[in-house]
C-alpha positions as CSV (number, residue, x, y, z in Angstrom):
1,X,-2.4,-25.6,20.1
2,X,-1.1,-22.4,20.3
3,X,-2.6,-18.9,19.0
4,X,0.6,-18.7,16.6
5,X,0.1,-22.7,15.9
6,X,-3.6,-22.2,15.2
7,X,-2.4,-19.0,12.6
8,X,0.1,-21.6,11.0
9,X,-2.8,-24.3,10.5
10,X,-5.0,-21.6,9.1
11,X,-2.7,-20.1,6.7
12,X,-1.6,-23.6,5.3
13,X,-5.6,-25.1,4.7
14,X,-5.6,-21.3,3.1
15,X,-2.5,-21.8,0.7
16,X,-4.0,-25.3,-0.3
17,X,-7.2,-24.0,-1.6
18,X,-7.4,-22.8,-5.2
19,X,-8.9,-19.2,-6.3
20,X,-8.3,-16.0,-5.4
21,X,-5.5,-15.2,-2.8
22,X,-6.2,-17.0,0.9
23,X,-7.1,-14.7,3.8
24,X,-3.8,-13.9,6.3
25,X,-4.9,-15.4,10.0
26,X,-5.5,-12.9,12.2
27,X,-2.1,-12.7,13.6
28,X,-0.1,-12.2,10.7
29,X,-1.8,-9.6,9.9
30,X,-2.0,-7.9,13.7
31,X,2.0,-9.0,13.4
32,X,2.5,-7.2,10.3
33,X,0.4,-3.9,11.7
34,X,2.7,-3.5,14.8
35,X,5.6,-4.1,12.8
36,X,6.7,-7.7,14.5
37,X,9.5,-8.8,11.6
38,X,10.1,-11.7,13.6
39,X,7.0,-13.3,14.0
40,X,6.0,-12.4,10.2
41,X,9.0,-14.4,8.9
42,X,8.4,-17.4,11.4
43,X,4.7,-17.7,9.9
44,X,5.8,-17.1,6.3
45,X,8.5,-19.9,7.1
46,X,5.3,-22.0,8.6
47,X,4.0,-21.9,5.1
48,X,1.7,-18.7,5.0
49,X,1.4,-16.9,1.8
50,X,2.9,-13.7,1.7
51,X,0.2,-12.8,-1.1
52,X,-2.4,-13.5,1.7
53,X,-5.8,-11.1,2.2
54,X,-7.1,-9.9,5.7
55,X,-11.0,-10.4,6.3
56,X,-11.6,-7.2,4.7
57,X,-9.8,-7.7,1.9
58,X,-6.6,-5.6,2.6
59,X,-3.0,-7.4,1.1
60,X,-0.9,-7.8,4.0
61,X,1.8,-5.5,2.1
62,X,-0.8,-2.6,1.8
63,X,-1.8,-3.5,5.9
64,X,2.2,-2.9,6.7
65,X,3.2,-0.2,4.2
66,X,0.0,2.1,5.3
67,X,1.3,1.5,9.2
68,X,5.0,2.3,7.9
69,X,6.3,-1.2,8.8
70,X,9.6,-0.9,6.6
71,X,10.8,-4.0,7.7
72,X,8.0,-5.9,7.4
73,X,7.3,-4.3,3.8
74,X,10.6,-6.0,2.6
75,X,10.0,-9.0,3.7
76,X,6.9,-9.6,2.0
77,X,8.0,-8.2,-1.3
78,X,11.2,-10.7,-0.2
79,X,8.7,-13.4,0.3
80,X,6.5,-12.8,-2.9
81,X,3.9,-10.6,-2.4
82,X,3.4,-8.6,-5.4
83,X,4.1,-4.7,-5.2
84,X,1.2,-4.1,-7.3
85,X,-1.2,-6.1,-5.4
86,X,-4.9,-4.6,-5.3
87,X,-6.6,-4.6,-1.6
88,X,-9.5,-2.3,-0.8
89,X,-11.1,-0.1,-3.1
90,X,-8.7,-1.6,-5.7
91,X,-6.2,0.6,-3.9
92,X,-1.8,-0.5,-4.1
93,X,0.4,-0.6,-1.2
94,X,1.6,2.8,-3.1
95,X,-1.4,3.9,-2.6
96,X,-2.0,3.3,1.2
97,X,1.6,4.6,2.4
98,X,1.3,7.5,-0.1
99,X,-2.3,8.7,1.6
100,X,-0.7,7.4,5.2
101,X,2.3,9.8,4.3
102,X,4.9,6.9,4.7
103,X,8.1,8.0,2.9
104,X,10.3,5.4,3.5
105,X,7.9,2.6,2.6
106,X,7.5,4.5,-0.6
107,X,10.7,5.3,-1.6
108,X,10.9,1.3,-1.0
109,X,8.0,0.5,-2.7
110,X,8.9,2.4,-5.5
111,X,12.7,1.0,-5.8
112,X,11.1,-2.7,-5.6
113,X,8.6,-2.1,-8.8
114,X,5.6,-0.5,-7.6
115,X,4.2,1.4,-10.6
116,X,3.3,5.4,-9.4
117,X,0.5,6.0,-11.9
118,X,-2.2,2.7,-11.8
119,X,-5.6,4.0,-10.8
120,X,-8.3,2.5,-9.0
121,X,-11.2,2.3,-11.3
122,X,-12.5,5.7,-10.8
123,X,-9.0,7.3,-12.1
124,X,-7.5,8.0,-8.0
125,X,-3.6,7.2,-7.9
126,X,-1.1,7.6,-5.2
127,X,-0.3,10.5,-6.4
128,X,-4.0,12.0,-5.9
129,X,-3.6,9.9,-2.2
130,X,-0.6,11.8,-1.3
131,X,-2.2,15.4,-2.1
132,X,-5.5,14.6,-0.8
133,X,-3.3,13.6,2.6
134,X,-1.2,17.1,2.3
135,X,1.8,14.9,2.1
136,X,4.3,17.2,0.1
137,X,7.1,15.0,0.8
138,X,5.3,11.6,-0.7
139,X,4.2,13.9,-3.9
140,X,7.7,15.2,-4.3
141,X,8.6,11.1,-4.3
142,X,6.3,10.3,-6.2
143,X,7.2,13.2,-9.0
144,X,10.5,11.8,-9.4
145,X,9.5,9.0,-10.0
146,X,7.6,9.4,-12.4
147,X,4.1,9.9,-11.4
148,X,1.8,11.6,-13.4
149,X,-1.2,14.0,-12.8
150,X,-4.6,12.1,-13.4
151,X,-7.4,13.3,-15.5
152,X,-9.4,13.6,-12.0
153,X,-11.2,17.4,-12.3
154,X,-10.4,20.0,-9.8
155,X,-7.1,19.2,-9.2
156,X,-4.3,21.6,-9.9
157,X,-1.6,20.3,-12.1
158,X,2.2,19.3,-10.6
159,X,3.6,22.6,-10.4
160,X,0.8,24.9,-9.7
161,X,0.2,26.5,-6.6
162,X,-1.2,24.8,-4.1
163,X,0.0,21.5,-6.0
164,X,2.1,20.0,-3.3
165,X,-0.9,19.5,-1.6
166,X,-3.8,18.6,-3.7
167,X,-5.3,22.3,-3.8
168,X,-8.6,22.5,-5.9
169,X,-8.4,24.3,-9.1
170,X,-10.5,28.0,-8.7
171,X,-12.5,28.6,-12.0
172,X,-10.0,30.6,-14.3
173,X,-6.4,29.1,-12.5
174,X,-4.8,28.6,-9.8
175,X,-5.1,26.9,-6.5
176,X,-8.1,27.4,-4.1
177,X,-5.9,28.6,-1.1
């Protein structure tokens, strides 16, 4: 059997089960990494979830949108996989290409449903992903879409200096740069 066959078998018995989502054979998931369209579809025609989990517990959309895979990305969501999906961390797809400064898969993300402001359970959002990772661009996304500042202390409001890149809040205003 081939390594592709053998990825084809796995994701099936995986589809079968009942419970949380199945975990992605290895090669979808290196095949949605490096951006391989081709050889994602051809497995997701095979029968392999698009919903599927790597080892680690990554959603194949959040593995593609944090390496930029645009392509790839609208397949899935084509395919199924929900934009919303929590991986690591409790952490979106949004979240990931936010912090991995991905416009495009953003922008993509967003038009396709993602919601900018859930939060992991400690209160982080893309938004707070995108300053942390000085990606100006993603925040200004993000902004027009709708994303709101989080209650997360010491960092400056959208707007205030420093902003566009997650600048902590000095004692008494402004940004710490």
């Amino acid at each position: 059997m081939t390594r592709a066959g053998a990825a084809v078998a796995l994701a099936i018995a995986c589809a079968a089960r009942a419970g949380p989502p199945p975990e992605a054979p290895v090669e979808l998931t290196r095949a949605a990494w490096r951006g391989d369209t081709a050889l994602v579809a051809r497995l997701l025609d095979a029968g392999a979830p698009a919903s599927a989990r790597t080892a680690g517990g990554s959603t194949l959309l959040g593995v593609a949108a944090q390496a930029g895979q645009v392509e790839v990305v609208a397949l899935l969501l084509d395919r199924g996989a929900p934009p919303d999906a929590r991986g690591i961390d409790a952490w979106t797809p949004l979240m990931q290409a936010a912090a991995a400064g991905q416009l495009e898969v953003v922008r993509l993300l967003l038009a396709r449903g993602a919601r900018p402001n859930l939060r992991t359970p400690d209160g982080y959002s893309a938004l707070d992903a995108a300053r942390a990772a000085g990606r100006a661009a993603v925040v200004a996304a993000l902004v027009k879409a709708g994303a709101r500042d989080s209650d997360r202390p010491g960092r400056a409001p959208v707007g205030a200096p420093g902003a566009d890149l997650g600048a902590p809040v000095r004692p008494g205003g402004g940004s710490g740069r």
